[in-house]
GUSEZA-147152 format. One record per residue: z, y, x of N, C-alpha, C in turn. Coordinates in Angstrom, 2 decimals, decimal comma, padded with zeros to 5 digits. Last residue first. Layout:
BEGIN
{nz:Z; ny:Y; nx:X; caz:Z; cay:Y; cax:X; cz:Z; cy:Y; cx:X}
...
END
This chain:
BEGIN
{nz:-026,00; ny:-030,73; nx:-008,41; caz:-026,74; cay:-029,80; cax:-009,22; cz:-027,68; cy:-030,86; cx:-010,16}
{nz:-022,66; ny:-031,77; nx:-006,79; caz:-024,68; cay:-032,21; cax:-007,96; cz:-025,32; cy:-031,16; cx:-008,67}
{nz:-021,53; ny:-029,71; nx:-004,78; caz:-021,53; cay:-030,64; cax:-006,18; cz:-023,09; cy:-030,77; cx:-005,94}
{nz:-021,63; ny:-028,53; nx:-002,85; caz:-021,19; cay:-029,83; cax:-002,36; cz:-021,43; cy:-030,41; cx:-003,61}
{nz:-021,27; ny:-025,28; nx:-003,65; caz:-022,38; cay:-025,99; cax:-003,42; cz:-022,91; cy:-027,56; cx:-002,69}
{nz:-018,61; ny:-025,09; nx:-004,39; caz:-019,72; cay:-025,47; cax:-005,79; cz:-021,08; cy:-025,76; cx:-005,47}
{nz:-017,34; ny:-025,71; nx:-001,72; caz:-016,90; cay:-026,57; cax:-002,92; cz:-018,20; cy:-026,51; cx:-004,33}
{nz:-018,60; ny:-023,66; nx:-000,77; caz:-018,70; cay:-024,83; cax:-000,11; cz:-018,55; cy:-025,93; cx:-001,16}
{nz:-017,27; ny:-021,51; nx:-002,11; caz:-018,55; cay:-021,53; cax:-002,54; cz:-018,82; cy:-022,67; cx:-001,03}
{nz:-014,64; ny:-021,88; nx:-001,89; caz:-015,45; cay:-022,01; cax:-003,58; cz:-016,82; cy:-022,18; cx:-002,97}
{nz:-014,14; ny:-021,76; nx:000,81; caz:-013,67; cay:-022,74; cax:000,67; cz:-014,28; cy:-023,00; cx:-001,25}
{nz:-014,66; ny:-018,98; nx:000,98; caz:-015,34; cay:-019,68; cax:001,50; cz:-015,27; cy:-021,49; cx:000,69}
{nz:-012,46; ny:-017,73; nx:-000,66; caz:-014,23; cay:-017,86; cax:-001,39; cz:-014,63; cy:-018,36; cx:-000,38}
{nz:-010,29; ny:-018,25; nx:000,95; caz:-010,86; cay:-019,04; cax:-000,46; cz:-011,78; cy:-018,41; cx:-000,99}
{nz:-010,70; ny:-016,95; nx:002,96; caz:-010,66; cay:-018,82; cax:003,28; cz:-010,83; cy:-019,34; cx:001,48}
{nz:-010,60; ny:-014,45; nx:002,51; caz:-012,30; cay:-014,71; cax:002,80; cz:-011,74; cy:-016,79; cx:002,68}
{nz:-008,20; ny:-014,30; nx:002,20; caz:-008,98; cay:-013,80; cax:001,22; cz:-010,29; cy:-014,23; cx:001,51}
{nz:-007,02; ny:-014,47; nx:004,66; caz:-006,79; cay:-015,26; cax:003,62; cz:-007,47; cy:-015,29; cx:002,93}
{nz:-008,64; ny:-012,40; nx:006,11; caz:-009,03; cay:-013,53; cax:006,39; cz:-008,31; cy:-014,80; cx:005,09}
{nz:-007,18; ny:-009,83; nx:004,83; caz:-008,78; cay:-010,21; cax:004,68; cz:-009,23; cy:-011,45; cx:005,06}
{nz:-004,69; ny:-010,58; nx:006,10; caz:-004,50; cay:-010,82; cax:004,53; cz:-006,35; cy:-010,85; cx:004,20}
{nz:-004,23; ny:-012,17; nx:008,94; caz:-004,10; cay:-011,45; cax:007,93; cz:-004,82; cy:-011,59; cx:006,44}
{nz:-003,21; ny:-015,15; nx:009,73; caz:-002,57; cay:-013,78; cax:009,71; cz:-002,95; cy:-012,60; cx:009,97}
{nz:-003,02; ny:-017,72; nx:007,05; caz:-004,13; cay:-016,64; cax:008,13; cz:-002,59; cy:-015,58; cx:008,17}
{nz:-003,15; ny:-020,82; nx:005,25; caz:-002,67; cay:-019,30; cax:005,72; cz:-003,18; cy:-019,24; cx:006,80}
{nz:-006,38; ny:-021,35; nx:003,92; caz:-005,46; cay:-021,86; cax:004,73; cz:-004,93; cy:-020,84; cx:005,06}
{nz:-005,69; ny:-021,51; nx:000,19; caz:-006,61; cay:-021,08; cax:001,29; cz:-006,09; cy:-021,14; cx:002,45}
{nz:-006,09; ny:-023,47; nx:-002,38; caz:-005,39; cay:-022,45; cax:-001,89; cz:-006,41; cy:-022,78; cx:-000,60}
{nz:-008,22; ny:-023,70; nx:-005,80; caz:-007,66; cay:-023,67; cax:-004,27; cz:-006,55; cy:-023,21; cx:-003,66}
{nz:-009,55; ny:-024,47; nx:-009,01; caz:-008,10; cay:-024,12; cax:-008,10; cz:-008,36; cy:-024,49; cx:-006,58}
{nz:-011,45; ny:-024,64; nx:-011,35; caz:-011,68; cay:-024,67; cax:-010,20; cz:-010,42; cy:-024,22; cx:-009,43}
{nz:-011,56; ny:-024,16; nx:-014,59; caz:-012,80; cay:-024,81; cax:-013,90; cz:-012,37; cy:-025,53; cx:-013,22}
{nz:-009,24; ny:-024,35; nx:-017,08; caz:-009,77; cay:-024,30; cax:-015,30; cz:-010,42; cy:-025,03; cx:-014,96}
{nz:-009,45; ny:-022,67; nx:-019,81; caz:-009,53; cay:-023,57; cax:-019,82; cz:-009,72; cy:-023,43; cx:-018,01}
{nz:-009,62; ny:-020,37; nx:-021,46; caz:-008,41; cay:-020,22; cax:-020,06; cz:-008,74; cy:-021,74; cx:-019,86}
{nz:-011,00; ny:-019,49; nx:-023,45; caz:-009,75; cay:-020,36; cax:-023,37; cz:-008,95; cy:-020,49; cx:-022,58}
{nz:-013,03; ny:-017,24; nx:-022,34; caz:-012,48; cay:-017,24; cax:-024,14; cz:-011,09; cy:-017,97; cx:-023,86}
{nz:-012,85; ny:-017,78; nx:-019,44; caz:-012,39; cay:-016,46; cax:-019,78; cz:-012,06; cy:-016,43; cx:-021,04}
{nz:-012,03; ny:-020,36; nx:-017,75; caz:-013,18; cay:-020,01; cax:-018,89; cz:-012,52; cy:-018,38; cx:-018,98}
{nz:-011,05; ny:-019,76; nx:-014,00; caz:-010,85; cay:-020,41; cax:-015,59; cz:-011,94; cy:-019,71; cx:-016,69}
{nz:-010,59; ny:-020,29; nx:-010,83; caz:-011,07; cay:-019,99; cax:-011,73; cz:-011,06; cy:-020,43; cx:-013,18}
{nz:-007,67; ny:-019,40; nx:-008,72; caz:-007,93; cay:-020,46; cax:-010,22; cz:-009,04; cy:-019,61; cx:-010,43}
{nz:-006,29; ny:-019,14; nx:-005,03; caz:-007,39; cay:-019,03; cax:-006,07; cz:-007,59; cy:-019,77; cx:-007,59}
{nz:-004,90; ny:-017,48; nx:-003,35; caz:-004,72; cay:-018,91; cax:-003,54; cz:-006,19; cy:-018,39; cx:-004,64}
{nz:-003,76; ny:-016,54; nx:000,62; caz:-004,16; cay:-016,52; cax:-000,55; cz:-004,73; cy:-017,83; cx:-001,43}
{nz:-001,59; ny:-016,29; nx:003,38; caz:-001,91; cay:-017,47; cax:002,50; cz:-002,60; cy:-017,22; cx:000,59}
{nz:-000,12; ny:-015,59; nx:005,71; caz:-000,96; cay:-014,36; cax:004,49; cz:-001,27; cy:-016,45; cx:003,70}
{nz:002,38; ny:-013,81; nx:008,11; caz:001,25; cay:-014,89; cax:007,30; cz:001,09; cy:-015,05; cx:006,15}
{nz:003,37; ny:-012,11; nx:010,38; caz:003,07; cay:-012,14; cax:009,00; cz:002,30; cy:-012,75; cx:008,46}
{nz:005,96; ny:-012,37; nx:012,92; caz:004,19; cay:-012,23; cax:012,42; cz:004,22; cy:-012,57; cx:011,11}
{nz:007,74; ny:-010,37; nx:015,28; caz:007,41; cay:-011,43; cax:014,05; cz:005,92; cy:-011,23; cx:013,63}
{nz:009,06; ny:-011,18; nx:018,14; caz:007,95; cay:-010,74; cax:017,45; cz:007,71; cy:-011,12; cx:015,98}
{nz:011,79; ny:-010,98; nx:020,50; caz:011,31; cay:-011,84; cax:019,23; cz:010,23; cy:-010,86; cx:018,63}
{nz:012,47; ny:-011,02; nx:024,01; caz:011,47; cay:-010,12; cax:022,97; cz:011,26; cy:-011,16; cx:021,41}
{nz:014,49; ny:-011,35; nx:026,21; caz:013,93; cay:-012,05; cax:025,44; cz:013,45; cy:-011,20; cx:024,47}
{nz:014,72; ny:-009,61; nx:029,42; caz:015,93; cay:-009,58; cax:028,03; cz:014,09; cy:-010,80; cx:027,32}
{nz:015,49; ny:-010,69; nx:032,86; caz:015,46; cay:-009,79; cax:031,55; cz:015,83; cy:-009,57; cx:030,22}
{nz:014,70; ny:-013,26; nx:034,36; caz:015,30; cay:-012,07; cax:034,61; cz:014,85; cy:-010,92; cx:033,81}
{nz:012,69; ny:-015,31; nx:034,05; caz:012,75; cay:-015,03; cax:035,04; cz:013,61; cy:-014,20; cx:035,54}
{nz:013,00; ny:-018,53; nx:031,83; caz:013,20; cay:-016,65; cax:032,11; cz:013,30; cy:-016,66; cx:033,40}
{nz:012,78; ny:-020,93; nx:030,73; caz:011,83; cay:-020,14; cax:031,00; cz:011,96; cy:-018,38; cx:031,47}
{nz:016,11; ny:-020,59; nx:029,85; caz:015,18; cay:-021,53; cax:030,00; cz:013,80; cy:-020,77; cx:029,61}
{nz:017,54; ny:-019,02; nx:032,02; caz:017,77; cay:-019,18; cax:030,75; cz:016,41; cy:-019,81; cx:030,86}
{nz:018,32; ny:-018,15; nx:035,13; caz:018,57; cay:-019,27; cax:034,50; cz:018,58; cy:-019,57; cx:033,27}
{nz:017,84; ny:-014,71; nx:034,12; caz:017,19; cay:-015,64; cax:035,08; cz:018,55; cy:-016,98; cx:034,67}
{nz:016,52; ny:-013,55; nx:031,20; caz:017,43; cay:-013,39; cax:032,28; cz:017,27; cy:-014,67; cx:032,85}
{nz:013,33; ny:-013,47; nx:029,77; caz:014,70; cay:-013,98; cax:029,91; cz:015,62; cy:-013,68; cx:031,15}
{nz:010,81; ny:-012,82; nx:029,53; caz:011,95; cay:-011,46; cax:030,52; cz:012,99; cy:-012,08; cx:029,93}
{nz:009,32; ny:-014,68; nx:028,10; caz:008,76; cay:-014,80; cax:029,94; cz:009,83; cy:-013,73; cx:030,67}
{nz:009,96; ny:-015,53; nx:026,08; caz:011,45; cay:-015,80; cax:026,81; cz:010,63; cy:-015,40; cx:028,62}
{nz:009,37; ny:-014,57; nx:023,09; caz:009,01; cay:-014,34; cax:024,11; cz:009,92; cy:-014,42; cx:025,41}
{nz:009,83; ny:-016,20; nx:019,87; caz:010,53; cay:-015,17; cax:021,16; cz:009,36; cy:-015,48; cx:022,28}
{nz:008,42; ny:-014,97; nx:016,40; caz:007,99; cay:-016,43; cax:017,64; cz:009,33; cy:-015,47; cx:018,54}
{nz:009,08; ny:-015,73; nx:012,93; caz:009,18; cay:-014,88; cax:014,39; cz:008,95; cy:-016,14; cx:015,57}
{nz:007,33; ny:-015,24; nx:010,19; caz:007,65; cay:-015,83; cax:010,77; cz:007,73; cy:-015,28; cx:012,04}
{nz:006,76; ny:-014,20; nx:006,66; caz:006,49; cay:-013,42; cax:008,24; cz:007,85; cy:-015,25; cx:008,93}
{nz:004,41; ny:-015,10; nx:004,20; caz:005,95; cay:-015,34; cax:005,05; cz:005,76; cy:-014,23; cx:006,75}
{nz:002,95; ny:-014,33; nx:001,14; caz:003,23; cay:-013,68; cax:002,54; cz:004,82; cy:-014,40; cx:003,17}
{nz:000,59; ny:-015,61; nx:-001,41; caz:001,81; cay:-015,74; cax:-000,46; cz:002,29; cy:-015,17; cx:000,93}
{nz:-001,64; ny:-014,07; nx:-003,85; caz:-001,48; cay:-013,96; cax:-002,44; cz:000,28; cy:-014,75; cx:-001,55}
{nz:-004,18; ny:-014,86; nx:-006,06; caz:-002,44; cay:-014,60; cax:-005,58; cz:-002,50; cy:-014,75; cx:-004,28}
{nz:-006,64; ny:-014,05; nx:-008,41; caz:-006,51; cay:-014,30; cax:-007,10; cz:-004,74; cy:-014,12; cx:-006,98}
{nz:-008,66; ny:-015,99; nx:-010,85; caz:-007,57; cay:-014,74; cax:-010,60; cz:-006,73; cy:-014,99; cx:-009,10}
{nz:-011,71; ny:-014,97; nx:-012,14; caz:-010,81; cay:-015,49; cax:-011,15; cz:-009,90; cy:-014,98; cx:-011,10}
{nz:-012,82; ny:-016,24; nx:-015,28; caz:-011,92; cay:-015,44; cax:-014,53; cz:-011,54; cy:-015,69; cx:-013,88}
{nz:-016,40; ny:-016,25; nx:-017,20; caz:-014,76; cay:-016,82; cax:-016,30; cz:-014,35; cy:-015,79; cx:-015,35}
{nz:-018,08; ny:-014,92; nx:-018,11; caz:-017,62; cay:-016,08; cax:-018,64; cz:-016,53; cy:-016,95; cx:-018,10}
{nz:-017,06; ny:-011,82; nx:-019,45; caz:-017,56; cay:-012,27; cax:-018,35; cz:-017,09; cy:-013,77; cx:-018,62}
{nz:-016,41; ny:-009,81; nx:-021,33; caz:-017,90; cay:-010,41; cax:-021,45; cz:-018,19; cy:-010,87; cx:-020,20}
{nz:-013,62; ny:-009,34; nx:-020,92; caz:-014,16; cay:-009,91; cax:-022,21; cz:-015,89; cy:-010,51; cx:-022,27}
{nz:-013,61; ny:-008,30; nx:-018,38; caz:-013,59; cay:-009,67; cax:-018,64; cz:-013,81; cy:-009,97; cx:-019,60}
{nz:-015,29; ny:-005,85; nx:-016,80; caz:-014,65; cay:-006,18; cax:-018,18; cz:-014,48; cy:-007,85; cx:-018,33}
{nz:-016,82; ny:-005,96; nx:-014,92; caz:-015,26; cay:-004,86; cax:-014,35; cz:-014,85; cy:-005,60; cx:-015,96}
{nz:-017,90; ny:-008,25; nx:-013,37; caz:-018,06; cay:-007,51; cax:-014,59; cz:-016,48; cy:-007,23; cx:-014,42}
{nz:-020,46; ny:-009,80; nx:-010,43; caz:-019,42; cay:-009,25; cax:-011,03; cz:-018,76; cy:-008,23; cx:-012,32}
{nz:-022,28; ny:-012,69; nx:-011,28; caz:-022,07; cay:-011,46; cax:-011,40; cz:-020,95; cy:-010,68; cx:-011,63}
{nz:-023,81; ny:-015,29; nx:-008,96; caz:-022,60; cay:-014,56; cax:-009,76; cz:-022,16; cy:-012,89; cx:-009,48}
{nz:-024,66; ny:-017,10; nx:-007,38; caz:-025,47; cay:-016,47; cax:-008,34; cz:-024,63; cy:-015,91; cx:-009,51}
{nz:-023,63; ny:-017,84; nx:-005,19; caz:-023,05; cay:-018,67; cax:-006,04; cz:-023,95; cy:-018,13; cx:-007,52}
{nz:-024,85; ny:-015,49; nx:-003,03; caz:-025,17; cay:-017,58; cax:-003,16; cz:-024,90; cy:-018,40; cx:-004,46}
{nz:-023,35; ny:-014,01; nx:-004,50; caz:-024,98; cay:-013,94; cax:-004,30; cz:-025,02; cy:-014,94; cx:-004,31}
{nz:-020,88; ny:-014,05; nx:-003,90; caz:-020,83; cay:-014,10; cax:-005,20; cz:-022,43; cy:-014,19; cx:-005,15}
{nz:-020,42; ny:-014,17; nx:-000,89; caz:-020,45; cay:-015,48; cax:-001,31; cz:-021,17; cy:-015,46; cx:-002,82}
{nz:-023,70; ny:-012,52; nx:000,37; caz:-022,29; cay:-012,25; cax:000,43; cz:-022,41; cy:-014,12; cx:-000,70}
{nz:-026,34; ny:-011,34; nx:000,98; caz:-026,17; cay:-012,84; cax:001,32; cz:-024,75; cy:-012,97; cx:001,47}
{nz:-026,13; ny:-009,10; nx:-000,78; caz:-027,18; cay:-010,00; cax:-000,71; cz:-026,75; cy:-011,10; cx:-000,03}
{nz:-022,65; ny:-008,43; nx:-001,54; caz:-023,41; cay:-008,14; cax:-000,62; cz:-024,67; cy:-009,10; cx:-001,04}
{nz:-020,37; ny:-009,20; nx:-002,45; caz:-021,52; cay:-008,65; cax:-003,38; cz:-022,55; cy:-008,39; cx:-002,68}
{nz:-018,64; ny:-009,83; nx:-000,51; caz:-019,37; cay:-011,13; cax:-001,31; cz:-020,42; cy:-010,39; cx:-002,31}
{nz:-018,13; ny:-007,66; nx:000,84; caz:-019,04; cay:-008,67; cax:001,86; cz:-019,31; cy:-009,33; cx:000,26}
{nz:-016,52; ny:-006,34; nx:-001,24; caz:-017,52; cay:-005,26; cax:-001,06; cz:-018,34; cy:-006,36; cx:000,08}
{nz:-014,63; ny:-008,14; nx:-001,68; caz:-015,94; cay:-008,29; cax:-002,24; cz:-016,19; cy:-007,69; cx:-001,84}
{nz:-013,34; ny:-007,80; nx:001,08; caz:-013,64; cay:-008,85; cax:000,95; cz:-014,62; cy:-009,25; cx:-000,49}
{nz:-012,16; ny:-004,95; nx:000,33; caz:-012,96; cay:-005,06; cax:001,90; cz:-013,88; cy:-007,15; cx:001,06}
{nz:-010,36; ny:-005,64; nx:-002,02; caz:-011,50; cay:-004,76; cax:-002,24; cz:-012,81; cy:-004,81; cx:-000,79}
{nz:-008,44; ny:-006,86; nx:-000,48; caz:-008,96; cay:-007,46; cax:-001,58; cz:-010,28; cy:-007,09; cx:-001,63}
{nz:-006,71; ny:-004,83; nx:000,87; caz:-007,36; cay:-006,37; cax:001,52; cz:-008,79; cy:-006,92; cx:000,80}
{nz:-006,52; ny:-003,71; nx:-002,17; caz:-006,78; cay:-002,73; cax:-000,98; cz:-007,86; cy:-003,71; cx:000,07}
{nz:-004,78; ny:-005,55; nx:-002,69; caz:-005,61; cay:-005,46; cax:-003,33; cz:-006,82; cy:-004,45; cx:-002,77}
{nz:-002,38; ny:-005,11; nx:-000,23; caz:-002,69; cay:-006,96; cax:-001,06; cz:-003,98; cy:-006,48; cx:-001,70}
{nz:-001,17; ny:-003,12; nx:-001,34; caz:-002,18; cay:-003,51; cax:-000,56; cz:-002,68; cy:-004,61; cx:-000,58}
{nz:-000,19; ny:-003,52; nx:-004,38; caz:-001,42; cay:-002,67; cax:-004,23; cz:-001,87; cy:-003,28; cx:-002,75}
{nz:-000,11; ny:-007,17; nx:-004,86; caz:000,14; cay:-005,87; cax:-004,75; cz:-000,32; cy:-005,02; cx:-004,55}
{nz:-001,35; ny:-008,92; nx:-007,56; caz:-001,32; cay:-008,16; cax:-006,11; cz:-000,59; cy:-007,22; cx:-006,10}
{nz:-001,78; ny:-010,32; nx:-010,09; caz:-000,55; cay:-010,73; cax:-009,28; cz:-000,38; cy:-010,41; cx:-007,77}
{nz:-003,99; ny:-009,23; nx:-011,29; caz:-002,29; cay:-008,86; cax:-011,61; cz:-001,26; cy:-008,96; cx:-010,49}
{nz:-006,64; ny:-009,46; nx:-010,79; caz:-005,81; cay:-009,35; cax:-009,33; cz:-004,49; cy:-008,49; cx:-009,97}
{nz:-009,52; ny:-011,55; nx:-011,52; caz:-007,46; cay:-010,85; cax:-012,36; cz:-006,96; cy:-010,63; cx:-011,20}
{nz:-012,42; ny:-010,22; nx:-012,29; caz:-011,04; cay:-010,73; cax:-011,02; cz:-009,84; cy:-010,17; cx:-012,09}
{nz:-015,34; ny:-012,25; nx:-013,36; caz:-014,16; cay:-010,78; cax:-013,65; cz:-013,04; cy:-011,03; cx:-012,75}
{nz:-018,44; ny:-013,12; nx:-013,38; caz:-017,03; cay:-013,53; cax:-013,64; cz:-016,71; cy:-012,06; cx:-013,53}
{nz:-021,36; ny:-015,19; nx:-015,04; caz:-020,59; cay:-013,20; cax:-014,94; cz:-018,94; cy:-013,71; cx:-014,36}
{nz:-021,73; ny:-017,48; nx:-014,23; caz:-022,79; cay:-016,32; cax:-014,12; cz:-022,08; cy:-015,54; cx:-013,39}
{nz:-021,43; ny:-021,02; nx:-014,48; caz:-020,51; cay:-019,73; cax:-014,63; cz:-022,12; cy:-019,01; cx:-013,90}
{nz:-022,15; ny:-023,56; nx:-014,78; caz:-022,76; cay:-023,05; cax:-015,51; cz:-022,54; cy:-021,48; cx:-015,36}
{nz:-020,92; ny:-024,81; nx:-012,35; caz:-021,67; cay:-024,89; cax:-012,27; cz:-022,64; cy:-023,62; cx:-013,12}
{nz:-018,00; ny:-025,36; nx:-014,21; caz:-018,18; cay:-024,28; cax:-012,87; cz:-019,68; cy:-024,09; cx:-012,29}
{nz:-019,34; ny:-027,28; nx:-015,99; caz:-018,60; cay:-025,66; cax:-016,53; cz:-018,66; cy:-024,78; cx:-015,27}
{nz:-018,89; ny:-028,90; nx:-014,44; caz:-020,26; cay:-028,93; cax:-015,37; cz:-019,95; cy:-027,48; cx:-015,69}
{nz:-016,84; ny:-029,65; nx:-013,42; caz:-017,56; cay:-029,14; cax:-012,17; cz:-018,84; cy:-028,85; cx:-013,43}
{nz:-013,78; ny:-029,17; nx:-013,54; caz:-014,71; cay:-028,95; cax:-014,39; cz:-016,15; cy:-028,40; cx:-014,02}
{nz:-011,60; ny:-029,30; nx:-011,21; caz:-011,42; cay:-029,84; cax:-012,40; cz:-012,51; cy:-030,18; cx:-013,90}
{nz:-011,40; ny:-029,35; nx:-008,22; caz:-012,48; cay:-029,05; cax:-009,25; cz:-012,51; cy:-029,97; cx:-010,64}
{nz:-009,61; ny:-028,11; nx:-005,78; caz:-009,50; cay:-029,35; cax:-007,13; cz:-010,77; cy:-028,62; cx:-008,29}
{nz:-010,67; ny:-027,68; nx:-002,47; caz:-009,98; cay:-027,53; cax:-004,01; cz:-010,06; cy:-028,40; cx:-005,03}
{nz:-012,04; ny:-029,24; nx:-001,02; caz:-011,42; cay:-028,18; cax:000,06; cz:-010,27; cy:-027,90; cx:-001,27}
{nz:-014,07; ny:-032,03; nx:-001,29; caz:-013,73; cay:-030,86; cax:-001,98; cz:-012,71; cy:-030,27; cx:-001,19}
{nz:-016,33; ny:-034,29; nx:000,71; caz:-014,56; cay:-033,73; cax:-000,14; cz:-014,46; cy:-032,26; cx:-000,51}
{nz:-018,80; ny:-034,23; nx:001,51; caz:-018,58; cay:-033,91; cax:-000,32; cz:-017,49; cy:-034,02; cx:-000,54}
{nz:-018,65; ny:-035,43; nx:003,71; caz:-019,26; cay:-034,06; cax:003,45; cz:-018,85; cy:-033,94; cx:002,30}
{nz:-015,46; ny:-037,18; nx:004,88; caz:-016,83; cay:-037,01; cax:004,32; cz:-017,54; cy:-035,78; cx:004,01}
{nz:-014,10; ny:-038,00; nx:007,54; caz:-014,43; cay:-036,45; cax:007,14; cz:-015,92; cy:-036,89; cx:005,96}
{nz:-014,30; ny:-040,83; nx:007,95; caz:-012,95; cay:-040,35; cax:008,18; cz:-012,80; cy:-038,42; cx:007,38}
{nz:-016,99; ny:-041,47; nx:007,89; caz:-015,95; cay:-041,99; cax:006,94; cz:-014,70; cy:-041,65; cx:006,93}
{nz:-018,15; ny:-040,13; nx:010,08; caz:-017,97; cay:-039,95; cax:008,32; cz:-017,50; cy:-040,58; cx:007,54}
{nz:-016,52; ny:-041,42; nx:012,04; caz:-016,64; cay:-039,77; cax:011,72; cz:-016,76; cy:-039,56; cx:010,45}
{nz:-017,58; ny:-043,95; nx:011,92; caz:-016,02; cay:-044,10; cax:011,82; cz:-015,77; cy:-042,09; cx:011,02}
{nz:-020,78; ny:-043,10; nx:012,82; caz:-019,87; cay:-044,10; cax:011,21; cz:-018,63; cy:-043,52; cx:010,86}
{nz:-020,25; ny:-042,55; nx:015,14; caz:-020,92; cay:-041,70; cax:014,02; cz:-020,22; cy:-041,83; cx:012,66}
{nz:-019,01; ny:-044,76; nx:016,78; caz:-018,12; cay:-043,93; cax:016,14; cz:-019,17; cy:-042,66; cx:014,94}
{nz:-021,94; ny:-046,63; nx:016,14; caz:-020,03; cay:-047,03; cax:015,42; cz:-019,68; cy:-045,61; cx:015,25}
{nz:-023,62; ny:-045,24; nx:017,33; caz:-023,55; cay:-045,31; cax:015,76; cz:-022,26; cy:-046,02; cx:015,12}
{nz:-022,52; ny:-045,13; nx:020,17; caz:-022,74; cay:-044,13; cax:019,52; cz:-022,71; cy:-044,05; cx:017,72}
{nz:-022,52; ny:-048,59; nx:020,43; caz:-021,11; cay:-047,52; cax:020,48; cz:-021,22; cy:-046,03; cx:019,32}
{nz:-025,04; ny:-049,78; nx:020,78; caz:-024,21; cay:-049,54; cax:019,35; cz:-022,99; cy:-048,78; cx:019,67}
{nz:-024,73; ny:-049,66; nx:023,50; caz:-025,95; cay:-049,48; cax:022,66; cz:-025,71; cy:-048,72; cx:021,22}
{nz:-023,04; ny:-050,77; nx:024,49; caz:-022,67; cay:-049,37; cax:024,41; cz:-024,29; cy:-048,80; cx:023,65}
{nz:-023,37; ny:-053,48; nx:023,39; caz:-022,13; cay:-052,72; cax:022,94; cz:-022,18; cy:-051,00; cx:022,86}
{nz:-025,43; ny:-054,10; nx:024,95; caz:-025,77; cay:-054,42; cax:022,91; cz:-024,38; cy:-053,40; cx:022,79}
{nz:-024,38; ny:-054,37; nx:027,26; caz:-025,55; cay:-053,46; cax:027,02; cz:-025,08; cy:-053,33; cx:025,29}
{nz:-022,29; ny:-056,30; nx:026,87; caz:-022,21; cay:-054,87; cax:026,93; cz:-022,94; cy:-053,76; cx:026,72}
{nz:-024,21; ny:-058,52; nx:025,97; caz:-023,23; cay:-057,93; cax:025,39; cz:-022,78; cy:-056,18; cx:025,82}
{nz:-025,95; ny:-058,65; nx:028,80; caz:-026,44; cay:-058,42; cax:027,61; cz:-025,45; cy:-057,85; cx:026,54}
{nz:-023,56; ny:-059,08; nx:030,79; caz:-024,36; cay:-058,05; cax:030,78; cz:-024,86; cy:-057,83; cx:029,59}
{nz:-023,17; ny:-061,90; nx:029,94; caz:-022,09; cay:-060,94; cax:029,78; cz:-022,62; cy:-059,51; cx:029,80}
END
């Protein structure tokens, strides 16, 4: 009976290892990579940021001024930025979703109100940012590559979850 258990917790560690990667594989995609031979081949891209608002784009501008950087995302991905899209071979175009959502604060509830000690209740709202991402050919519009990004609250961290979440995704492919 001893021997079994031994043999059990022996093997325990490489069971759950197992169960781990098979539950989280390394090579799921974070986005839909619709055209991983084409996303692979991209160089020059160009940003469509139509669908910002000015601050929204403001956010925007902090988050390449890190990816142009030498060890920023557009460096790793060996991509050049081109203020002209006509001569850039794909286009990202970035959108942004904003909900504000309110939490209360019931710790200055008046006393018998549930969790109050005696006071007034404080509602806060917060603003959650959720940016999304398409890359596409720039001649056809044909799509490489689509994400969204996990909402954040704020708008530079939305913005950083989907170029993180591209350049994990183009470096998980086959080269």
């Amino acid at each position: 009976m001893n021997f079994h258990l031994k043999s059990l917790s022996a093997c325990l560690p490489f069971l759950l290892l197992s169960c781990v990667a098979l539950a989280n594989p390394k090579n799921e995609a974070h986005g839909k990579v619709a055209n991983a031979d084409s996303l692979l081949r991209v160089r020059t891209i160009c940003l469509d940021t139509s669908a910002l608002s000015t601050t929204q784009l403001g956010f925007l501008k902090r988050v390449i001024k890190q990816a142009i950087k030498p060890k920023g995302v557009f460096t790793k991905l060996n991509w050049q930025l081109h203020d002209n899209c006509n001569s850039a071979d794909a286009t990202v175009k970035l959108n942004m979703d904003e909900r504000e959502k309110e939490s209360w604060d019931d710790a200055h509830a008046p006393a018998g109100a549930a969790g109050g000690a005696g006071g007034m209740s404080t509602v806060t709202m917060h603003t959650f940012a959720q940016a999304k991402m398409i890359v596409t050919q720039t001649a056809s519009g044909a799509v490489f590559y689509q994400v969204d990004g996990k909402p954040k609250n704020d708008r530079v961290s939305a913005f950083e979850s989907v170029f993180s979440k591209l350049l994990t995704d183009v470096q998980g492919l086959p080269h």
